[in-house]
C-alpha positions in Angstrom: 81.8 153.5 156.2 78.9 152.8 158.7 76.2 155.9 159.8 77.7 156.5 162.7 81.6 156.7 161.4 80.0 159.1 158.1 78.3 161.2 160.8 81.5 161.7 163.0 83.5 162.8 160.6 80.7 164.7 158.9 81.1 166.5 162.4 84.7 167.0 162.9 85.0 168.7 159.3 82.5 170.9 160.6 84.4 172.3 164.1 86.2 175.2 163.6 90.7 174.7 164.2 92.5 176.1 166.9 95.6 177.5 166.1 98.2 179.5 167.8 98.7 182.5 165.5 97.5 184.2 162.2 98.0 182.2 159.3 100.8 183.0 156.6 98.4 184.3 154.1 97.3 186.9 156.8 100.7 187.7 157.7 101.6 188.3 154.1 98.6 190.0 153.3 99.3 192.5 156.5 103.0 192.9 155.4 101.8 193.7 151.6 99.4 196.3 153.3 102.3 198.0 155.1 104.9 198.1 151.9 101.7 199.6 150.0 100.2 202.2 152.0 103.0 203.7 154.3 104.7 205.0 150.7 101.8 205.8 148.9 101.0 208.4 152.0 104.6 209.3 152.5 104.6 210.4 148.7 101.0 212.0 149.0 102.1 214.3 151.8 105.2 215.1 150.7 103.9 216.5 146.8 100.4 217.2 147.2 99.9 218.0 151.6 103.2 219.4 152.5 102.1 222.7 153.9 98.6 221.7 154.6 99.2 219.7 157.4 101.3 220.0 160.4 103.0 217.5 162.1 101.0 215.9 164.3 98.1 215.5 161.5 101.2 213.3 159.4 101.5 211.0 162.4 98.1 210.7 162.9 97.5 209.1 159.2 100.7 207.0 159.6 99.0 205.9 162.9 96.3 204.8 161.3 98.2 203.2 158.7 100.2 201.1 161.4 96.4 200.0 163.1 95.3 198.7 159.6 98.7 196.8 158.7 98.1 195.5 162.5 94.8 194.9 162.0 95.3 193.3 158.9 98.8 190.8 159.5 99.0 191.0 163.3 102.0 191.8 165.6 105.2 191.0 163.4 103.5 193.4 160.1 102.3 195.9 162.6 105.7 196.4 164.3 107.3 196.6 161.1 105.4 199.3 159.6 105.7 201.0 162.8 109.3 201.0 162.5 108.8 202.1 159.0 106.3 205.0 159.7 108.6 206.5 162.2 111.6 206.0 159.9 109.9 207.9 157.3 108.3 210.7 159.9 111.8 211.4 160.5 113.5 211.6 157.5 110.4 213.2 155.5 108.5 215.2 157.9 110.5 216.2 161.0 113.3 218.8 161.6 115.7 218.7 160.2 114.3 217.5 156.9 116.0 214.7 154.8 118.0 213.2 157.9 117.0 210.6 160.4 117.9 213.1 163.2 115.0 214.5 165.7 116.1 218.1 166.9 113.0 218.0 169.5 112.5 214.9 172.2 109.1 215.6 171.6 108.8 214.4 168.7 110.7 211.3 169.7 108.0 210.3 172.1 105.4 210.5 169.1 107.5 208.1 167.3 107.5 205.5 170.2 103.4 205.6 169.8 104.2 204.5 166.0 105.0 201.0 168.0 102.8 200.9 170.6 99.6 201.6 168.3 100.8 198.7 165.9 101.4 196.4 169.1 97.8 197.7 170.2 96.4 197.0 167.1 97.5 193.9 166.7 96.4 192.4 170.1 93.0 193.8 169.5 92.9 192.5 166.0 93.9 189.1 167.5 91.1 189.7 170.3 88.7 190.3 168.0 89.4 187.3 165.8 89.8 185.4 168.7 86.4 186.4 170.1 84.8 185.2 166.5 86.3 181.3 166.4 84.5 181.2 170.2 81.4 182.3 168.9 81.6 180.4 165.8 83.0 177.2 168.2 80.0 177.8 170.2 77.6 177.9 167.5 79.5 174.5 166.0 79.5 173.0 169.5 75.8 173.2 169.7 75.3 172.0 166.4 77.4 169.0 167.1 75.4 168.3 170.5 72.1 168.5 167.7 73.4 166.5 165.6 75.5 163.8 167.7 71.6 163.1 169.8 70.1 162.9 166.7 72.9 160.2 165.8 72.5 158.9 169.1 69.0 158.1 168.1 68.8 156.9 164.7 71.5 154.7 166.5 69.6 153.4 168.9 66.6 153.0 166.8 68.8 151.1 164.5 69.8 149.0 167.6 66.3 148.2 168.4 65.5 147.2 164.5 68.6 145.1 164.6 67.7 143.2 167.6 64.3 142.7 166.0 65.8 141.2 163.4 68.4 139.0 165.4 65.4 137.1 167.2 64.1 136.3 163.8 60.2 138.1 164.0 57.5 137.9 161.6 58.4 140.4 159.0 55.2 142.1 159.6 56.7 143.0 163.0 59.7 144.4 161.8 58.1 146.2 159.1 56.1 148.0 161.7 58.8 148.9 163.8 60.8 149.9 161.0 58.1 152.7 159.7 57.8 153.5 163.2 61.2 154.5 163.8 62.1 155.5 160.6 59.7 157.9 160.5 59.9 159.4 164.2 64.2 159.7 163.8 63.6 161.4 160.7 60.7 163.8 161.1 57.8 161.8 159.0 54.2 162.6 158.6 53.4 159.2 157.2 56.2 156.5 156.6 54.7 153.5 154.6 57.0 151.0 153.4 55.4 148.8 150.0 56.3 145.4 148.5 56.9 145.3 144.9 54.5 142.7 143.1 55.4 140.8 139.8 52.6 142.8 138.0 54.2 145.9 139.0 51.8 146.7 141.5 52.6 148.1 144.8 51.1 146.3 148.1 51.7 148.6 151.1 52.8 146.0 154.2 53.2 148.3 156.9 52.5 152.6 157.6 53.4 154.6 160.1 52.0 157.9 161.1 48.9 159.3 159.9 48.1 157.4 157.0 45.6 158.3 154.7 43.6 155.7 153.2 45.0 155.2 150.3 48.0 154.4 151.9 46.4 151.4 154.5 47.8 148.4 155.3 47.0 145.7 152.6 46.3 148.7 149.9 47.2 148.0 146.1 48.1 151.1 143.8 50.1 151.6 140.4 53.3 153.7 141.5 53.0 157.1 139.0 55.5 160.2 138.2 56.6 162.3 139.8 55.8 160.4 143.1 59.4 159.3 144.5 58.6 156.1 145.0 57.8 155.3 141.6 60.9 156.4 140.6 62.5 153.8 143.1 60.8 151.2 142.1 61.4 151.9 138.7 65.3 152.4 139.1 66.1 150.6 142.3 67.7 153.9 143.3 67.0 156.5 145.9 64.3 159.5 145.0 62.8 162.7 146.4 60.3 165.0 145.5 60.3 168.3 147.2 57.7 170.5 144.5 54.4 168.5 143.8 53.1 171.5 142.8 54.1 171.4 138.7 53.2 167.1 139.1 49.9 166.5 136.6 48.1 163.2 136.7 46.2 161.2 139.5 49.0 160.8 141.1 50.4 164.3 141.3 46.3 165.3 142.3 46.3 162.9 144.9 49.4 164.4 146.8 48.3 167.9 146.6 45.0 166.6 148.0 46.4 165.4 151.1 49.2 168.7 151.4 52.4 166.5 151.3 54.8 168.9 150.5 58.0 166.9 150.2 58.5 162.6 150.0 62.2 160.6 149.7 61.6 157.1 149.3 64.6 154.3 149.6 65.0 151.1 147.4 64.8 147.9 149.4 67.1 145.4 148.3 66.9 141.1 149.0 69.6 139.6 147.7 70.1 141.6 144.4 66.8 142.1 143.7 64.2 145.4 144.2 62.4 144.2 147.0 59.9 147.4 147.6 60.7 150.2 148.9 60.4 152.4 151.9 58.9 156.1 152.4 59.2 159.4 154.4 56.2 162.0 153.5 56.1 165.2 154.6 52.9 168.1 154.9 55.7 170.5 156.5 59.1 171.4 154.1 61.5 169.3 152.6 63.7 167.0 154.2 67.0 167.3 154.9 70.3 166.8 152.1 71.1 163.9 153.8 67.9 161.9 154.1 68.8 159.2 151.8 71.8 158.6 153.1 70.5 158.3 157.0 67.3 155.8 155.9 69.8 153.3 154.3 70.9 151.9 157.3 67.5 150.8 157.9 66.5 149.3 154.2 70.0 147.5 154.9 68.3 146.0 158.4 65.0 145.5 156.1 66.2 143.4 153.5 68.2 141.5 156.1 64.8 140.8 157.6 63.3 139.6 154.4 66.0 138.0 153.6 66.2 135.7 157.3 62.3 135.5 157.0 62.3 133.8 153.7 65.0 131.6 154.5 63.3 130.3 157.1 59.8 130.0 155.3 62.4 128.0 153.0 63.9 126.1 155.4 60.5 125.5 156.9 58.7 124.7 153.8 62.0 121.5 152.9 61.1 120.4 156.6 57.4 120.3 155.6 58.1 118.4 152.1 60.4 116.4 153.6 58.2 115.7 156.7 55.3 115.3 154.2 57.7 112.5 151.6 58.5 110.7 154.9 54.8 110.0 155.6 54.1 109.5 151.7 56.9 106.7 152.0 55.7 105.7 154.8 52.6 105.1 153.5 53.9 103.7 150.6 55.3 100.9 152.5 52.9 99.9 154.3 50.8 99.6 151.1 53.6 97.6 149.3 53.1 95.6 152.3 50.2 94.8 152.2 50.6 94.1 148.8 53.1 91.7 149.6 51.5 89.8 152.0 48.1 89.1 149.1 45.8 89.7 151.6 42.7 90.1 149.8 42.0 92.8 147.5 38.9 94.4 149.4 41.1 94.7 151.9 43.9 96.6 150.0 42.3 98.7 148.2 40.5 99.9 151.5 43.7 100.6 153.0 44.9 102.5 150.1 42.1 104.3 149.8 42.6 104.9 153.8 46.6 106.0 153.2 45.9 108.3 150.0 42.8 110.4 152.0 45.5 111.0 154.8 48.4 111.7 153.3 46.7 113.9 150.5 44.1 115.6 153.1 40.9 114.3 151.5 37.7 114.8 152.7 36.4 111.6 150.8 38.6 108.8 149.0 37.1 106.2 146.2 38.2 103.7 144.4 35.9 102.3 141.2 36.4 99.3 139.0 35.3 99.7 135.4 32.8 97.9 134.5 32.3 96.5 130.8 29.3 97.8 129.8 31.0 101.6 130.9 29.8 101.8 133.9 31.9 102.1 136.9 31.5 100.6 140.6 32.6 101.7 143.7 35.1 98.8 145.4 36.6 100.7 148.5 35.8 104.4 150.0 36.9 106.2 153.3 35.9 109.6 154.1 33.7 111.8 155.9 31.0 112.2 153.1 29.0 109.0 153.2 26.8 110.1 150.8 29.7 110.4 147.9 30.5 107.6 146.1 29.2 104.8 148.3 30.3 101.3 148.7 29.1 98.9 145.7 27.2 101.6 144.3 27.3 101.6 140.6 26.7 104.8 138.0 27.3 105.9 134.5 30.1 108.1 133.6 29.8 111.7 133.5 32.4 112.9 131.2 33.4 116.4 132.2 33.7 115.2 136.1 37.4 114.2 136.8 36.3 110.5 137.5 34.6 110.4 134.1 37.5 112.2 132.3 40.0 109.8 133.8 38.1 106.3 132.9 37.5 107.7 129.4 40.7 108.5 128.6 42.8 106.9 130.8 44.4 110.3 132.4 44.6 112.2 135.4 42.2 114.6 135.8 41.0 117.5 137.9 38.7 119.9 138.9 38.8 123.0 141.2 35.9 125.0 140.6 32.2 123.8 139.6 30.7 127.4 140.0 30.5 128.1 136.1 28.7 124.2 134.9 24.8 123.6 135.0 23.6 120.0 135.0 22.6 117.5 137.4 26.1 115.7 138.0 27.3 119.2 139.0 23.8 120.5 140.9 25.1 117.5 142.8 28.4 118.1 143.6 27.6 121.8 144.6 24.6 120.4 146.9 27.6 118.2 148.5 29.6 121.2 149.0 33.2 119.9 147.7 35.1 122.5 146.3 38.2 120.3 143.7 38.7 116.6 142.9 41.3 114.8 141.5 41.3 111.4 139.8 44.2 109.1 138.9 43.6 106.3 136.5 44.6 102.4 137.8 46.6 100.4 135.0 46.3 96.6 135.5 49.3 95.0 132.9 48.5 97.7 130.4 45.0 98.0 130.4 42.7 100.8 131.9 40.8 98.6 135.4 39.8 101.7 137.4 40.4 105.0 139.2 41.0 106.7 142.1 39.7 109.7 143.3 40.1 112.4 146.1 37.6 115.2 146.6 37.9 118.0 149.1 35.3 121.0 150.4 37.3 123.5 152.0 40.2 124.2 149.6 41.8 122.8 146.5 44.1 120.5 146.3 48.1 121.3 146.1 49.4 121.2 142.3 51.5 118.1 142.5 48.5 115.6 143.9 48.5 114.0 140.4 51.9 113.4 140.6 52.0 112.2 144.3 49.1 109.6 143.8 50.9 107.9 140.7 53.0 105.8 143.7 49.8 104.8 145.2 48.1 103.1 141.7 51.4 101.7 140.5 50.6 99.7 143.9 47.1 99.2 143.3 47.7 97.9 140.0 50.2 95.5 140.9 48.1 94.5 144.0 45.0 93.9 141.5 47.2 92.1 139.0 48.6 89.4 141.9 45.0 89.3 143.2 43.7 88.7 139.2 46.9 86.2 139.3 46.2 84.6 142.6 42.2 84.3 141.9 43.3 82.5 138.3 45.9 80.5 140.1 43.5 79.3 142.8 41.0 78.5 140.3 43.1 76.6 138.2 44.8 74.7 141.3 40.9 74.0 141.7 39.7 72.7 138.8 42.8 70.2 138.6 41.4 69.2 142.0 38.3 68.7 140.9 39.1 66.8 137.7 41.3 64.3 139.8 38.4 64.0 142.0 36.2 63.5 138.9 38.6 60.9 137.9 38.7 59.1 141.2 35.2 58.9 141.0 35.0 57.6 137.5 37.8 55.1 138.6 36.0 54.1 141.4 32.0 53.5 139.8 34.5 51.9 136.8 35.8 49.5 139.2 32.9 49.3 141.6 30.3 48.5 138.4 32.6 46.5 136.0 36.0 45.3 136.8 34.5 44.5 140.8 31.3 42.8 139.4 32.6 40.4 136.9 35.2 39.2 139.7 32.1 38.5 141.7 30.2 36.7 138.8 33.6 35.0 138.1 33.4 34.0 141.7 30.1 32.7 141.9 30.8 31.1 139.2 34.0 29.0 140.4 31.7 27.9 143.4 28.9 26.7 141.6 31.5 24.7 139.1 33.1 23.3 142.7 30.0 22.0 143.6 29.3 20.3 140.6 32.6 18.3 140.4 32.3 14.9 141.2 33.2 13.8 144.5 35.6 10.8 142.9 38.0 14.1 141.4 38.8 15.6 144.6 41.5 17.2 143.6 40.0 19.2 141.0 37.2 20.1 143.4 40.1 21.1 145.7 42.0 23.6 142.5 38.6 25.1 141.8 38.0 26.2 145.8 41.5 27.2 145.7 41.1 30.0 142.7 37.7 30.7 143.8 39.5 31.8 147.4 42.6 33.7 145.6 39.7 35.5 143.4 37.9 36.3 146.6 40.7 38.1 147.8 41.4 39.9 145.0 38.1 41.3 144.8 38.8 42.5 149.0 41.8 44.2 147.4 40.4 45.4 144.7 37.9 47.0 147.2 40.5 48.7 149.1 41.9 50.2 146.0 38.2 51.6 145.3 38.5 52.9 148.5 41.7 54.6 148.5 40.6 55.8 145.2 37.3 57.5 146.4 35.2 56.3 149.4 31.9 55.9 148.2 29.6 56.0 151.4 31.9 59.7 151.5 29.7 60.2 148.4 26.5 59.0 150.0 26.3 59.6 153.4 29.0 62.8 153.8 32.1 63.1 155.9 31.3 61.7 159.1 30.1 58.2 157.9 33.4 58.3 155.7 35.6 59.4 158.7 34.1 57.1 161.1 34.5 53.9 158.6 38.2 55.7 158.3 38.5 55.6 162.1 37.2 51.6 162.2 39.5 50.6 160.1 42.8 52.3 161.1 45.7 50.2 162.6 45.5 52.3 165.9 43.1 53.5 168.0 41.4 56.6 166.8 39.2 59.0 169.2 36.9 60.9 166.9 35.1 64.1 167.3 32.9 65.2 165.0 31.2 68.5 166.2 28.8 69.2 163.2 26.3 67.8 161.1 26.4 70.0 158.6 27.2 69.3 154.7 30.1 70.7 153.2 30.4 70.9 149.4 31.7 67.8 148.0 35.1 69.4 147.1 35.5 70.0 151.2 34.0 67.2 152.2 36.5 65.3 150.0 39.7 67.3 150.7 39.0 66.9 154.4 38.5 62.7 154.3 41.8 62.9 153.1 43.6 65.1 155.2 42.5 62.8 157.9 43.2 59.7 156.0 46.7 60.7 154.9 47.4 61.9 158.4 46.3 58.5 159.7 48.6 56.8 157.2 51.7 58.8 158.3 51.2 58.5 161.9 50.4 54.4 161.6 54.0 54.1 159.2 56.4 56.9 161.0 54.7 58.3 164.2 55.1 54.7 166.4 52.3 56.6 168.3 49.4 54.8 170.8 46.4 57.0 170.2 45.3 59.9 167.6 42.7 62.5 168.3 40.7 64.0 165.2 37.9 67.1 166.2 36.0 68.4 163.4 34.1 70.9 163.8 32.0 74.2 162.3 33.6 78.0 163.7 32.7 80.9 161.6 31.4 79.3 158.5 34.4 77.2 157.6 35.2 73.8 158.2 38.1 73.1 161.0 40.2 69.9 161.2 42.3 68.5 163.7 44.4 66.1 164.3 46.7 65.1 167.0 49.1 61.9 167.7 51.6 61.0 170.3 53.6 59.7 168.7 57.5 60.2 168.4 57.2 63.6 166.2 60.0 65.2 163.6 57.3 65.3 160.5 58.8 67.2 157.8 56.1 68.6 155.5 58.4 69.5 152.9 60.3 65.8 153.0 58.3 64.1 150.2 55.5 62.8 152.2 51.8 63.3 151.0 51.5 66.3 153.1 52.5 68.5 150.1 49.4 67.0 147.7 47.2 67.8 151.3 48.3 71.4 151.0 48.0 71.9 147.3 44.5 70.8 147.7 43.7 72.9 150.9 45.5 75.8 149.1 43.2 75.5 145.8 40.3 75.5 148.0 41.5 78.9 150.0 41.9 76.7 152.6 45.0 76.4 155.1 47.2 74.0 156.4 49.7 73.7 159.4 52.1 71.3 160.6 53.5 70.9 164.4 56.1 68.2 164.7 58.7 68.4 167.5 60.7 65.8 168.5 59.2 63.8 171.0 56.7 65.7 171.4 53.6 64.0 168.7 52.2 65.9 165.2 49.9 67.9 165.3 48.4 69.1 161.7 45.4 71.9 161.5 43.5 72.8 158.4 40.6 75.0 157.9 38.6 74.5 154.8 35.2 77.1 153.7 32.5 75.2 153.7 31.5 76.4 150.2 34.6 77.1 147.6 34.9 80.7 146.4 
């Protein structure tokens, strides 16, 4: 049953009935009167009065008697006695005696009165009564009106508390209202309505009224008997107190002090649990009976409002962690990305350190590499504190900082107050004004590389931040590993280059300085043996010139070889002697462009001679082209190399040509290499080479 339905018929039990008569009680009570009194008199009269009075003296008492059973029963009892009282006049008290006969028509008259005075009686009787129901209906009547506007306005203050909470307020809003009407329906010097805190505490969150200070917005106090409200937040049921006067304690003190004579406090309920509570106080007289009863409509609209509120701080807070996961993944993948793609691991960890700073909210974001002497250096930083951790700058650990903890031990670490250390590290870190830092330790295929850390002024940082940076040096450790793998496989790709190139070289001087030299002598010496044959064996002399010329030719080849092998004027006079003596002796013509006089390292130097020269080779066997175009030149310290035919195009890099040993050596040298072959349209292959090898 709602307020308003308790109240109504709270209201109709209290309005008088209408009825159309006496009740039966009445009736029977008026009808006992009459079988009572009319023969008690009759015998009194006729024993102990007869002879004292006269006649019209009897009638008068059973006159009286009749009023009184009238009086008393009404109409049907008054007539009836009436009828009675003259029966018994007649028979007992008029002439003659002992017969219902009247000698005197006088007397008969008298006897007539017998039923008009009970008719009389009985109308008056009703009159009377009926004039006390109007005068208690009127009373009731205006008691109702008092009491239906005072519905009416807890009603409508109720209406207004509901529709606060329909729109969904701040609870601080509501709670205001609530204490305001609350304690204006119900009569309240001070309303204050107090959340119940885990340590048992009460916080007061809104007051109405005239507060006094204890009782402010924001005020903390220990709820103590034989206040009310500490009995409702002890019990979780209603409570009043209308006699502080026998209370002892601070508590007890505190009311008398400030003359509240009477307080009922209500339990405010969320979901099954004790909320807080609500409170009427009073400096005039208790409260009414049903106070309790009236304020539950409101904790009711109160605990609905709590209730909404925190959902929505809950639905607000799983759009905020989900908002906030979606940019963590976000970020995430563009780090896995970047991972993904190798780019170099500068830039990586840069960006990571730029994506854990946002996402996490850091003022300052570094990464360090540790060293192996226990130091540690700073490879990547973002932030607006330049002078924290700066690029490349190296220092020794401090173990009770979180970046010390974490490269010592190989844990995360944190920090959130530096108030209660003395030292230099943390003179420092209060002179830069940061208020927590957290570290993360970087893992590189099980060992301990490096950490990361956040650090923040204004605020510390939320509880999981250990737990959301683990993503974030997973990534960095795998991008360090394929960097660590990369750099090893590059160097490796390199030194294989370098020994074949060694080798080439060796081959060459070998051939050039032994095998090509004693071919020569061999020569010279075939000639001079020609010339001394006689001129009478002239087909000897004829044999000799033959091997001589067959040696000769050998030796050309064997100089081509050489060549092929490793050029030796690329050796002493750099690439653009070698690529011009290239360009003479190619099979078409060659324009060549050669932009820079600069030397390159003999590793470039050599892996570009033969780019050109294997290019040249394809295009004289497969290209059926008319003209080839090779630019080198210098852009941004690295060596670029072009070359361009037209000939009948379809090059497949991947088809088993000597393209694939170009790009392995370009690759080793973190160099690139592309190839543009459409059909009909010519090749065209690009590389770009540093001019000194990492």
């Amino acid at each position: 049953m709602d307020t308003g339905t308790h109240w109504a018929a709270a209201t109709r039990r209290r309005l008088p009935a209408r009825r159309t008569g006496l009740p039966l009680r009445r009736r029977l009570a008026g009808a006992l009167t009459g079988l009572v009194v009319l023969p008690l008199l009759t015998l009194g009269m006729d024993t102990v009065l007869r002879g004292i009075l006269n006649l019209p003296s009897q009638m008068l008492l059973y006159l009286i008697a009749v009023v009184v059973v009238g009086l008393v029963g009404g109409l049907l009892p008054a007539l009836a006695s009436a009828i009675a009282a003259a029966a018994l006049v007649t028979y007992y008290f008029i002439q003659p005696i002992d017969a219902f006969s009247i000698a005197d028509p006088n007397n008969v008259v008298a006897l007539g009165s017998f039923l008009i005075a009970g008719a009389v009686s009985s109308v008056v009787g009703l009159a009377a009564r009926r004039t006390q129901e109007a005068e208690t209906l009127a009373t009731a009547i205006t008691e109702n009106r008092e009491e239906l506007r005072v519905l009416a306005e807890e009603q409508a203050a109720l209406r207004r508390v509901a529709t606060l909470v329909a729109r969904g307020l701040p609870p601080a809003e509501v709670f205001a209202a609530v204490a305001q009407e609350v304690g204006r329906v119900l009569g309240a010097d001070t309303t204050p309505i107090a959340r119940l805190e885990p340590d048992g505490v009460a916080t007061v969150v809104a007051v109405a009224g005239e507060p006094p200070a204890a009782l402010a917005v924001g005020s903390r106090w220990k709820p103590e008997p034989p206040l009310a409200i500490a009995t409702v937040l002890r019990t979780g049921r209603p409570a009043r107190s209308d006699d502080y006067s026998q209370g002892s304690g601070p508590s007890a003190d505190s009311v008398r002090r400030l003359g509240i004579r009477s307080g009922v406090a209500a339990p405010i309920v969320v979901e099954g649990r004790l909320w807080g509570m609500i409170a009427i106080l009073s400096r005039r007289g208790p409260f009414p009976a049903d106070t309790e009863k009236r304020m539950a409509g409101f904790t009711e609209l109160l605990g609905t409002a709590i209730s909404n509120a925190e959902g929505r701080a809950q639905l607000e807070e799983s759009r905020d962690d989900l908002r906030r996961l979606a940019e963590e993944q976000a970020a995430l993948r563009r780090v896995a990305t970047l991972v993904a793609r190798g780019v170099p691991p500068a830039e990586g960890l840069a960006a990571v350190a730029q994506e854990v700073g946002s996402i996490l909210g850091a003022d300052a974001t570094g990464i360090a590499r540790l060293e192996p002497d226990g130091a540690a250096t700073v490879v990547a930083r973002v932030g607006d504190l330049p002078d924290v951790l700066p690029l490349g700058s190296r220092w020794k650990l401090e173990e009770a900082l979180p970046l010390g903890v974490t490269l010592r031990s190989g844990r995360p670490a944190r920090r959130d107050d530096y108030d209660d250390r003395s030292g230099p590290a943390y003179d420092e870190v209060r002179r830069l004004g940061l208020r927590s830092v957290v570290a993360a330790p970087i893992v590189v295929e099980g060992r301990l590389w490096g950490t990361i850390g956040i650090l923040r002024r204004d605020e510390r940082f939320p509880a999981d931040t250990e737990q959301r940076m683990a993503g974030f040096t997973e990534l960095i450790g795998t991008a360090v590993a394929n960097a660590d793998s990369r750099a090893q496989l590059t160097a490796s790709r390199a030194r294989i280059v370098a020994a074949a190139d060694d080798a080439r070289r060796r081959i060459e001087r070998d051939l050039h300085d032994g095998t090509q030299q004693r071919l020569v002598s061999l020569c010279l010496e075939l000639r001079l043996a020609q010339s001394a044959v006689p001129a009478e064996l002239p087909e000897l002399q004829g044999q000799i010139g033959r091997v001589a010329e067959e040696l000769t030719g050998a030796i050309e080849e064997l100089r081509e070889i050489a060549r092929g092998i490793h050029p030796a004027i690329l050796s002493e006079g750099g690439l653009g002697p070698a690529l011009r003596t290239l360009a003479r002796r190619a099979a078409i013509p060659v324009e060549l462009e050669i932009r820079t006089d600069d030397r390159a390292d003999e590793p470039i130097e050599v892996a570009a001679y033969y780019v050109v020269s294997e290019a040249l080779t394809n295009t004289t066997k497969h290209a059926h082209a008319s003209h080839v175009h090779v630019a080198v030149e210098k852009r941004d310290s690295r060596l670029h190399l072009s070359i361009r035919d037209d000939g009948v195009g379809g090059a497949d890099p991947a088809g088993g040509s000597g393209l694939i040993g170009l790009s392995d050596r370009v690759h080793a040298l973190d160099g690139s290499i592309e190839v543009t072959s459409h059909h009909g349209k010519g090749t065209a292959i690009v590389a770009d080479l540093p001019l000194r090898p990492g």
